[in-house]
KEKELO-305468 format. One record per residue (C-alpha): x, y, z. Coordinates in steps of 0.5 Angstrom, whole numbers. Each point is the difference from the previous one (the first is absolute). Example, Ala and Ser with C-alpha at 12.3 -4.5 7.8 and 13.67 -1.06 7.14 Angstrom:
BEGIN
      u      v      w
     25     -9     16
      2      7     -2
This chain:
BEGIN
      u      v      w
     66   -273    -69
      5      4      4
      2      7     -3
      7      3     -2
      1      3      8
     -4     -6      4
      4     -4     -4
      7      5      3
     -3     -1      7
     -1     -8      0
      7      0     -2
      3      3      5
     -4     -4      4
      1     -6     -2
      8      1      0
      0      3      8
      0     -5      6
     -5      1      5
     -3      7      1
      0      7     -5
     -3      6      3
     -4      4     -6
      4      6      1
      6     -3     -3
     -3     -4     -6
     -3      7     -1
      7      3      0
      2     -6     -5
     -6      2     -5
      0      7      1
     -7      0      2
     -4      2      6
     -1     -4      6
     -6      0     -1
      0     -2     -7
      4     -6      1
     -6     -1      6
     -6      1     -5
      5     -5     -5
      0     -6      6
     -7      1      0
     -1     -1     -7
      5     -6      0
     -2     -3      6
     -8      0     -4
      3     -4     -7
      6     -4      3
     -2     -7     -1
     -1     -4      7
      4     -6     -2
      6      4     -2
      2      4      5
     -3      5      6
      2      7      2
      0      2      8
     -1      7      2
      1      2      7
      2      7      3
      5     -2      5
      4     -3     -6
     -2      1     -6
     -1     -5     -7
      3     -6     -2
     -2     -6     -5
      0     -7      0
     -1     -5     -5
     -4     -5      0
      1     -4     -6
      7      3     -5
     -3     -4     -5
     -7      5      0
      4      6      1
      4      0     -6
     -5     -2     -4
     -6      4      2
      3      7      5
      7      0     -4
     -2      1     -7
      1      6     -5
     -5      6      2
     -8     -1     -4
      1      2     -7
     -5      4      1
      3      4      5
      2      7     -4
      7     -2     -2
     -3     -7     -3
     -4      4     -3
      4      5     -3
      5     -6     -2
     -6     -4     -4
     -2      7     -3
      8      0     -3
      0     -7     -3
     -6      0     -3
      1      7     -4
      8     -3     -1
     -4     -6     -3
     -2      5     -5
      6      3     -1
      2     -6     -3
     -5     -2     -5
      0      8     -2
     -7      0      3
     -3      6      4
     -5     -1      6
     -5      4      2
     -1      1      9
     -8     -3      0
      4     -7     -5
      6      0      7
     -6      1      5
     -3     -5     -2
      5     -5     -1
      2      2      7
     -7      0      3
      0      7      2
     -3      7      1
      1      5     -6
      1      4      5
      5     -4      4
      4     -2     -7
      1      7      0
      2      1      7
      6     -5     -2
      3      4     -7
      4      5      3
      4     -6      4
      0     -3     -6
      4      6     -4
      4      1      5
      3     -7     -2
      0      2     -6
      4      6      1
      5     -4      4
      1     -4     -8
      0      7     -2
     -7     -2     -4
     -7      4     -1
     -7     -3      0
     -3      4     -7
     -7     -1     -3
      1     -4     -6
     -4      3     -6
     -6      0      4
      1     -7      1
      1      0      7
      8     -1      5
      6     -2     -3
      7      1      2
      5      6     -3
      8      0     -1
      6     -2     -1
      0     -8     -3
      5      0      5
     -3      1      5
     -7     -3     -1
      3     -7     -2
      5      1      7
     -7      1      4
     -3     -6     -3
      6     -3      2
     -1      1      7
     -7     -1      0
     -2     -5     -4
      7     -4      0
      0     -7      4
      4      4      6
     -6      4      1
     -5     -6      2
     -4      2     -6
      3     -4     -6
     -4      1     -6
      1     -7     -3
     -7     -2      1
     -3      5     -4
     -2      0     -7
      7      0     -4
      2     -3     -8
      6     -3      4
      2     -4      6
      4      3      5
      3     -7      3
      2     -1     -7
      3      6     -1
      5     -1      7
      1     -7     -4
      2      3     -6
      5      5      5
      3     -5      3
      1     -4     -6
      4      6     -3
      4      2      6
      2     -7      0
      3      0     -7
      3      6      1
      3     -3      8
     -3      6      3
     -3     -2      7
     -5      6      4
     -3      0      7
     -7     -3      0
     -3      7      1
      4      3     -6
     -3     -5     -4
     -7      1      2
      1      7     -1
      3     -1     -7
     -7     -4     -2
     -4      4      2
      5      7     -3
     -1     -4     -7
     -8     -2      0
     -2      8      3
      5      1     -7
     -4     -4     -4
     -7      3      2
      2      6      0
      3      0     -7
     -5     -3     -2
     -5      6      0
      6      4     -3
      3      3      7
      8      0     -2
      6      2      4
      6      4     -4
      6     -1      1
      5      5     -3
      6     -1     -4
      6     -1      4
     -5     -3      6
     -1     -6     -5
      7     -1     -3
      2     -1      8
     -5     -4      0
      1     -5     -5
      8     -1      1
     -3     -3      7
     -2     -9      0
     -6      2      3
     -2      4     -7
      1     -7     -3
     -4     -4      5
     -6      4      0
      0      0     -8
      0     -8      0
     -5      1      6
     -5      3     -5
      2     -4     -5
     -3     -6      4
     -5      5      1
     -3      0     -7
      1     -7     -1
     -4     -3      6
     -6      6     -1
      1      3     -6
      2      7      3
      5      5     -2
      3      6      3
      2      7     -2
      9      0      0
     -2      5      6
     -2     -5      4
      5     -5     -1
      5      6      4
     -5      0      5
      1     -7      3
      7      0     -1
      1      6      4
     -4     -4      5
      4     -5     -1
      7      4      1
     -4      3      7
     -3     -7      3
      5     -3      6
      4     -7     -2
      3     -6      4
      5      1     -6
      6      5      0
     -1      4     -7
      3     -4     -6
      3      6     -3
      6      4      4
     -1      4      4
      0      8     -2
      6      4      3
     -5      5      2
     -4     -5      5
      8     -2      3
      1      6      1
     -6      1      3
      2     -5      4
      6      2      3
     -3      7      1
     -5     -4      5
      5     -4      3
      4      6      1
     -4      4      3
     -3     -6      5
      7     -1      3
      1      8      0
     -6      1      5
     -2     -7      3
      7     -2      1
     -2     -6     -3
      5     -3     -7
     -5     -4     -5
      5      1     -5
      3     -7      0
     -6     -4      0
      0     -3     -6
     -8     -3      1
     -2      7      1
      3      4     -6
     -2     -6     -5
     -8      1      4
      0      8      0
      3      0     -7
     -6     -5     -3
     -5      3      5
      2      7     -2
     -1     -1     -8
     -7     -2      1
     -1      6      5
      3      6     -3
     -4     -1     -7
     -6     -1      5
      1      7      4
      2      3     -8
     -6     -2     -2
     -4      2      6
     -3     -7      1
     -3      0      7
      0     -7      4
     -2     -3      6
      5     -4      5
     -5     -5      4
      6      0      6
      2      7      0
     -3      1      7
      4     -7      2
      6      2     -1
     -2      7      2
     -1     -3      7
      5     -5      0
      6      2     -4
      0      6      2
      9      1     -2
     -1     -3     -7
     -7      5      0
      5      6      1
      5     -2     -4
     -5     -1     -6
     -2      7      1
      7      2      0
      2     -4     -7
     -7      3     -3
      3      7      2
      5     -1     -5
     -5     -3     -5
     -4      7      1
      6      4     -2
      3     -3     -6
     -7     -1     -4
     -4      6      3
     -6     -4      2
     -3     -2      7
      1     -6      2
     -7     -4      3
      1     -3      8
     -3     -7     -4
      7      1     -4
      3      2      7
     -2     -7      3
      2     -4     -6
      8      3      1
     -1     -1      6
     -1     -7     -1
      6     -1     -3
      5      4      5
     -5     -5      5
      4     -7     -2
      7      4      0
     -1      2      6
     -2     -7      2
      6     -4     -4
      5      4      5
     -2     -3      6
      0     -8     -3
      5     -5      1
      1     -2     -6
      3     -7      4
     -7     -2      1
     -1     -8     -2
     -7     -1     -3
     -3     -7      0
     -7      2     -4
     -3      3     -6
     -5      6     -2
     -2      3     -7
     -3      7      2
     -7      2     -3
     -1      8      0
     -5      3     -5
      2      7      2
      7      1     -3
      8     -2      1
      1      5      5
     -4     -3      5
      1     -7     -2
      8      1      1
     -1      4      7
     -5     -6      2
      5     -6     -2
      5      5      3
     -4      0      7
     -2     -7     -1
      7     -3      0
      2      5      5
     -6     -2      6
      0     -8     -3
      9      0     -1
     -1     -7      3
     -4     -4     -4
     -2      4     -6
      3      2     -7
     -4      3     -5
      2     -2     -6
     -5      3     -5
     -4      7     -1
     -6      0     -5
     -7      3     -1
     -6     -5      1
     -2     -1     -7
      6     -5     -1
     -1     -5      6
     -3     -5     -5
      6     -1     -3
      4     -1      7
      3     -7      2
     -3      0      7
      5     -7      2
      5      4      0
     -2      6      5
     -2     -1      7
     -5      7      0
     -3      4     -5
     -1      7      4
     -4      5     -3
     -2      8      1
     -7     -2     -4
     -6     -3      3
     -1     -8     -3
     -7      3     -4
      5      5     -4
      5     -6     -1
     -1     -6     -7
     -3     -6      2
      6     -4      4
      0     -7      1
     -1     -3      6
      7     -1      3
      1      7     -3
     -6      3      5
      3     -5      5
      7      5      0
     -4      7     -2
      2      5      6
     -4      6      0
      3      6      3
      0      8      1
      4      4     -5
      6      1      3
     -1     -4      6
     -2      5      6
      3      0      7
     -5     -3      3
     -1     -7     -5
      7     -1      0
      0      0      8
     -6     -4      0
      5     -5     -5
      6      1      3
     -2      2      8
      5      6      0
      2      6     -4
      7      1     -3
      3      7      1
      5      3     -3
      2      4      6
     -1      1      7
     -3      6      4
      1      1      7
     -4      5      5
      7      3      0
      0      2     -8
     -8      3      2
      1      4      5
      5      4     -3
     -5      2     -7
     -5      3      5
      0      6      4
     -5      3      5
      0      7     -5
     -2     -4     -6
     -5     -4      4
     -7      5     -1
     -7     -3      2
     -7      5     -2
      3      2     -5
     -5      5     -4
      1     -1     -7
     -4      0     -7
      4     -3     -6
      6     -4      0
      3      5     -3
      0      4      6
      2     -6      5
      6     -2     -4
      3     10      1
     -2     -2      8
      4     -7      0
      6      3     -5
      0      6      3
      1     -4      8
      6     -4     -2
      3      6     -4
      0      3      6
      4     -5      4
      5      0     -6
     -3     -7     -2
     -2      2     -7
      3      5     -4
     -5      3     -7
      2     -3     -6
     -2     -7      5
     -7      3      2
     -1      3     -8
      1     -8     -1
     -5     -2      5
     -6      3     -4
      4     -3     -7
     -1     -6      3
     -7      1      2
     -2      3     -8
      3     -7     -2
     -4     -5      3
     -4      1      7
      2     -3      6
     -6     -1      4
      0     -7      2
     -7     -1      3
     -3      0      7
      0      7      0
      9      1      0
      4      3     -5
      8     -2      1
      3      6     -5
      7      0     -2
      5      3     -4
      3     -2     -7
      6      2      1
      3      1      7
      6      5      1
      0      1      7
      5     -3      5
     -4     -3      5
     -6     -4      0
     -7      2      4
     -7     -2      0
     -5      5      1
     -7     -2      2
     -7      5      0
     -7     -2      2
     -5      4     -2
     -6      2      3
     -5     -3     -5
      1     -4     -6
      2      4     -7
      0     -3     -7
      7     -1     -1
     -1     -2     -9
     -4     -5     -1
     -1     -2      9
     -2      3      5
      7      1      5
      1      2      7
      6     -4      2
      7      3     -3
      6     -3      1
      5      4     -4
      7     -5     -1
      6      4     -2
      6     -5      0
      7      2     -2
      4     -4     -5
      4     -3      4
     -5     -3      3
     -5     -2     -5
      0     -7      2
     -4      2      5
     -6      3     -3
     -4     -6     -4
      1     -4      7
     -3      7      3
     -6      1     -5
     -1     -9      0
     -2      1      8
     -3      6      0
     -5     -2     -6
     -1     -7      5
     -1      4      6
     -5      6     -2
     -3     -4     -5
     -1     -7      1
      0      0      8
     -3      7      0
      4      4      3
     -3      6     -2
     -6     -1      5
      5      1      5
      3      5     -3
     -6      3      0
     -1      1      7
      3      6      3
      7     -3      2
      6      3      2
      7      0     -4
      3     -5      6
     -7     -5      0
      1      0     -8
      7     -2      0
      0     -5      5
     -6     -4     -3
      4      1     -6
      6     -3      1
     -5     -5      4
     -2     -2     -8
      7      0     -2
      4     -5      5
């Protein structure tokens, strides 16, 4: 109904009490004004009277009311018209994709029709779609006079099957016409990793099924992936070699299927890089130890912060790091669904991660992604947690933990969980969903799950009486609306903000054209003051190539890596209009440079910022014209 941008704007609206001026929604898009008025009207025209109603004035300006929540879900706040361009393009990939796994070319006039488009507007579309395809390091090629067919490496053809195709992507294939079961291939896999007392997350078990049955179409038509000598030794000396061999035997039996060897190593690398809720079964190499303490080492020497005795940590980083270092080897990309979750609320073990990943990228040569970032950082977030548990605590009930998403995430939400429930709550167990229907609910008094009820097994009654379903890490807000207050680590007092700013750091109007040359201008104000010296600035920009620090509502809070100088400053920049700082449009920066000795200072910091400019809007007061003494008042003000 709505398109991409209108259903921006309605999402600002949505979430700002009372009135919003065009001029800021328009700064938040990075559009016009006017734009963001002609958009209002067209919205005002198609917005369903029983779901909610816009107000335009011109002393105050826009706000939103809904009417009915239930109508607005379900008939504003819906996924964008896949008829809308970008729709449009996804439709176009799928169906040429579709082709790709049965070896069948399509000619544009059989997709256009299918689609019910113009020729004209099909083609239109094709260049989007080979930017796609590049981005899979793929080509569109004219198949023999036969029409369009995908060229490259089976690698990478299979990987963007995967995530287009795969179950994840919302366009799973198991309905289409194929000589085998899909939910009969994930039983076959949960039977094999059962014998071999292997437990995946439920996601890693989804995607395995659906890496073997885009193997099978795949061999089928003669498409192979090769594996040199040495790469095939090391394979086979794995269990996971053994067990993607038993999964293809079953394979044969149920559908008389066989396979080319290659294959059987191509699921078993998949099996060795797919996330477990056990540790690994064989001893952990020397190399991931000493990786380990290399990380650790390095985490104590520039945070501060001594890890190197958390025995739940070492064990949790040595398992996760047996799946990840194969993974970033073999240039397997991943999404991380709560990446942006632990960005915005753990933002100390975010900045670990990246730290740990540093050390990563030294000793293998290879980058490591910001998804893989986020899982690190996952880990170091329990660690960070367990240190301010009192493990004296007296439980009087029982939970088991339900996560699909993998054993990090589920360690850090049954460490939050006992942290925030230390009174009355005692998880006993942590497991992916597809295991509830052998759990003896008389024995538990809560089921809590990250997966919705409709992705878990049929339960019984009183195990749907038990079920709690909850957000992935249990967000701030969610935890206060169950606990009614927050718990913190750490104090700031007006005292300790006071201090970190300064009148010469504090510049409004600020004329600037990329991020780049605003981190020179802020770097550069606090180095003159003696507040930053260079190799800390050279870090400010190491940290923003490794992962963007736009938070959303038109801020940015940079900060460096590592931080070498000896007193703590926070210089703050307004600009005069909104730049693209990566991927969002930015015109609040506040540049956080804490000293060692005082990093216990920075998360509290950065929590509170991201709660007042982005969840109160603090932007839009910062955006008004104040001055350095009006800022610092309504700032301390937020923080009492």
């Amino acid at each position: 109904m709505f398109t991409e941008r209108q259903q921006k704007i309605l999402d600002i609206l949505a979430k700002t009490p009372g009135f919003i001026t065009s001029e800021e929604i328009a700064r938040r898009c990075g559009v016009s004004s006017k734009t963001v008025r002609n958009e209002i009207r067209a919205v005002q025209q198609e917005m369903p009277a029983e779901a909610a109603v816009i107000t335009v004035t011109k002393r105050n300006g826009i706000s939103l009311l809904i009417k009915n929540p239930e109508v607005w879900r379900q008939e504003v706040q819906m996924p964008a018209d896949e008829s809308d361009e970008a729709g449009r393009e996804k439709q176009i990939l799928r169906l040429i994709l579709l082709g790709t796994l049965k070896d069948e070319p399509l000619v544009q006039q059989k997709i256009a029709d299918a689609l019910y488009v113009s020729l004209s507007s099909l083609k239109a579309s094709m260049k989007d779609v080979r930017e796609d395809l590049k981005s899979f390091h793929l080509n569109l090629v004219n198949h023999r006079n036969q029409g369009m067919m995908i060229a490259g490496s089976e690698r990478d053809i299979r990987h963007c099957l995967f995530e287009n195709l795969g179950h994840h992507s919302g366009a799973d294939f198991a309905d289409k016409d194929l000589s085998f079961s899909i939910e009969k291939l994930r039983s076959i896999l949960i039977r094999v990793l059962a014998v071999y007392d292997m437990v995946l997350t439920d996601d890693s078990l989804w995607d395995v099924a659906d890496y073997i049955a885009i193997a099978l179409l795949r061999a089928a038509n003669g498409h192979n992936i090769l594996y040199r000598l040495q790469e095939s030794k090391k394979i086979t000396a794995c269990k996971e070699y053994r067990i993607a061999a038993t999964v293809f035997d079953e394979i044969y039996t149920n559908f008389q299927l066989d396979v080319d060897t290659n294959e059987i190593y191509y699921i078993a690398q998949h099996l060795i890089m797919s996330r477990r809720y056990t540790a690994m079964e064989h001893p952990v190499n020397e190399q991931i130890s000493s990786l380990v303490e290399t990380m650790l080492d390095r985490v104590q020497h520039i945070v501060g912060i001594d890890f190197r005795q958390d025995s739940a940590l070492l064990k949790g980083l040595q398992s996760h790091l047996e799946v990840v270092v194969p993974r970033i080897k073999f240039h397997v990309r991943i999404h991380n669904e709560v990446l942006e979750v632990v960005k915005n609320e753990y933002p100390l073990a975010f900045q670990i991660g990246i730290i740990a990943a540093k050390v990563i990228e030294e000793q293998t040569g290879e980058t490591v992604s910001e998804d893989e970032v986020g899982y690190i950082a996952i880990h170091f977030g329990a660690a960070l947690t367990r240190r301010h548990i009192d493990h004296t605590r007296n439980m009087r009930r029982t939970a088991y933990v339900v996560c699909g998403s993998g054993m990090g995430t589920s360690v850090l939400l049954k460490t939050r969980l006992e942290e925030y429930f230390k009174d009355v709550l005692s998880v006993a167990k942590v497991m992916p969903g597809y295991q509830l229907p052998d759990v003896d609910f008389s024995q538990v008094d809560l089921i809590i799950s990250t997966m919705p009820q409709e992705e878990l097994p049929d339960l019984p009654a009183e195990g749907r009486d038990k079920l709690v379903v909850v957000t992935h890490l249990l967000d701030h807000d969610e935890v206060e609306e169950i606990r009614k207050r927050l718990f913190h680590s750490r104090h700031i007092t007006n005292a300790n903000l006071a201090k970190f700013f300064h009148r010469e750091c504090f510049q409004t109007h600020m004329a600037a054209h990329s991020r780049d040359q605003v981190l020179r201008e802020m770097t550069r104000s606090l180095q003159k003051l003696g507040l930053m010296d260079e190799e800390t600035i050279q870090s400010v920009f190491e940290r923003e190539e490794a992962s963007s620090t736009e938070i959303g509502n038109l801020v940015a809070i940079p900060h460096p890596l590592t931080n070498t100088t000896a007193v703590s400053a926070i210089s703050v920049a307004v600009l005069d209009k909104p730049i693209l700082w990566s991927q969002m449009q930015v015109q609040v920066v506040f540049l956080i440079s804490i000293a060692k000795e005082e990093f216990y200072l920075w998360e509290p910091i950065f929590l509170r910022l991201f709660k007042y400019m982005v969840k109160e809007n603090g932007a839009r007061y910062m955006t008004s014209d104040i001055d350095f003494d009006q800022f610092l008042a309504e700032f301390q003000r937020h923080f009492e």
